[in-house]
N, C-alpha and C positions, 0 to 999 in steps of 0.2 A: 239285271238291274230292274226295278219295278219302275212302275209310270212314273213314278210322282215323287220318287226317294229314290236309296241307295235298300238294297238287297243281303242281308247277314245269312251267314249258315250258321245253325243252329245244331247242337244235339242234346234232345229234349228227353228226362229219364221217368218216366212215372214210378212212383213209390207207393204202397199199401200199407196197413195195419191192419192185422185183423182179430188183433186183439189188445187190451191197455196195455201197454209197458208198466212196468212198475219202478215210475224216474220221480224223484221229488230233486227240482232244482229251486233253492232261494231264493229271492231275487236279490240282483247286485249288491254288494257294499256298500258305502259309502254314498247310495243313492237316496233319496226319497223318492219310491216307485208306485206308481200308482195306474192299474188296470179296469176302465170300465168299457163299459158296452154303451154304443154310440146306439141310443136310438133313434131310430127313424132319422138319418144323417143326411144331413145336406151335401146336394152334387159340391158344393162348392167346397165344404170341409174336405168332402171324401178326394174329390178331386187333389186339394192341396196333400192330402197325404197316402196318393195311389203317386203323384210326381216326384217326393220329396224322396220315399225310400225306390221307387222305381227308374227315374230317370238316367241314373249311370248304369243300368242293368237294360235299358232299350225298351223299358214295358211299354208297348201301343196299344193294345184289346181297348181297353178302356178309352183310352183316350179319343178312338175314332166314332165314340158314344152320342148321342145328343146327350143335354140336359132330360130332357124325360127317357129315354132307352136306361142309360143310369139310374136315374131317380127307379127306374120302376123294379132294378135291379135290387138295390141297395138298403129299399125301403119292403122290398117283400117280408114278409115271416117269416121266409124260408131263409133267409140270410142274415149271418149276425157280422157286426162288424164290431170289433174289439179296439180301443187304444188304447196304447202302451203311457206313460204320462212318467215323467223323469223331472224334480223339480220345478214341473207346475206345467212345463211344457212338453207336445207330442212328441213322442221318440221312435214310435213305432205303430204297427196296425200286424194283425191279422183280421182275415174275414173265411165263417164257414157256411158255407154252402150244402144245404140240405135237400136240395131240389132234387136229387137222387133217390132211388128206390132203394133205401136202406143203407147208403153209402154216403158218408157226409165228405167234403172237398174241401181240403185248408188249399182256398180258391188263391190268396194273396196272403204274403206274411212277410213282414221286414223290418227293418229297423232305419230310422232315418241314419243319414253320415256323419252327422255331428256326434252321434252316440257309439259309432260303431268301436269296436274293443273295450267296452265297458262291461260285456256279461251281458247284457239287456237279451242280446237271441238266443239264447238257449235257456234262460228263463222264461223268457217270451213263448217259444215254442211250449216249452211244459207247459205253460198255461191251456196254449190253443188246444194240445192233446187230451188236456186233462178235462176242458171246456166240451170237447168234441166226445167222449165220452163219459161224460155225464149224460150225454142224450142217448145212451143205450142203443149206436148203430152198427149194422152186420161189418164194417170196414170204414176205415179212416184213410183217404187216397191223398196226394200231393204229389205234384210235378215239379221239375223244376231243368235247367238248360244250360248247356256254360255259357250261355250270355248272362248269369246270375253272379252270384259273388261265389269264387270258387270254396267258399266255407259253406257250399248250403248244405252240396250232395254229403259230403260227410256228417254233419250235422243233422242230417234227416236220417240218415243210417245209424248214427248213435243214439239216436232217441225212440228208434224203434221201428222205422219204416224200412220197408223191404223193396229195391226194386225188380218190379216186374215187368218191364218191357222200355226199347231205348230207338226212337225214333228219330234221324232226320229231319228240318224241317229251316225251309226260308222265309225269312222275317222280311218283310218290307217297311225299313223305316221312311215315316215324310219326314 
């Protein structure tokens, strides 16, 4: 058990691309969907929606953040952060990660719960893939754990990621 919380075991799978798929997915039916790019995002937006789709899944990274460790994160060049937008309101986030040496990082990617079995993630994913290269990088990487929603690892395998290595690891929730 850690100091200060309870202790999860995790097992954590990294996935690559190292090349575009060729997936054209729609987006949902019956929605009005709408995808922009959050500039230069406020800890407190970003914060509300690193919780909203992360919190039944146990995500802590962030959260153990100051306001400026974030802010300096969030607002770099090197990182875009994407929402998903479903009848006017957020439904979802990715964020990519280009602070690699030719390797970008769908760092976060989800879909809030209100939204969930509507189609929104695997359009959502197309997007980030298809977002990710546009930027012309040697590999497109993503992790993911079954402390996540067990639709992710299949879902990153159907759209085109490969896994390449499958790690152990204990999570200390506060």
């Amino acid at each position: 058990m850690g100091k200060d919380g309870r202790t999860l075991r995790t097992v954590v799978t990294y996935l690559k691309m190292a090349s575009p798929p060729h997936v054209f997915v729609p987006p949902p039916s019956g929605l009005r969907m709408a995808l922009m790019k959050a500039e230069k995002p406020t800890t407190h937006f970003y914060r509300y929606l690193y919780n909203a789709v992360g919190d039944a899944y146990h995500w802590v990274d962030r959260k153990r953040l100051s306001d400026e460790e974030l802010a300096a994160i969030i607002t770099s060049d090197a990182v875009s952060v994407f929402v998903a937008y479903a009848e006017g309101v957020p439904a979802g986030f990715f964020e990519i990660d280009e602070r690699g040496e030719g390797d970008l990082w769908l760092t976060y990617f989800g879909v809030i719960p209100d939204f969930h079995g509507r189609g929104i993630g695997k359009w959502l994913l197309a997007e980030a893939i298809d977002e990710a290269w546009g930027r012309e990088p040697q590999s497109f990487s993503v992790e993911t754990c079954t402390l996540d929603d067990p639709r992710a690892l299949p879902l990153y395998q159907r759209m085109g990621f490969v896994p390449y290595e499958r790690k152990e690891k204990e999570l200390v929730i506060d």
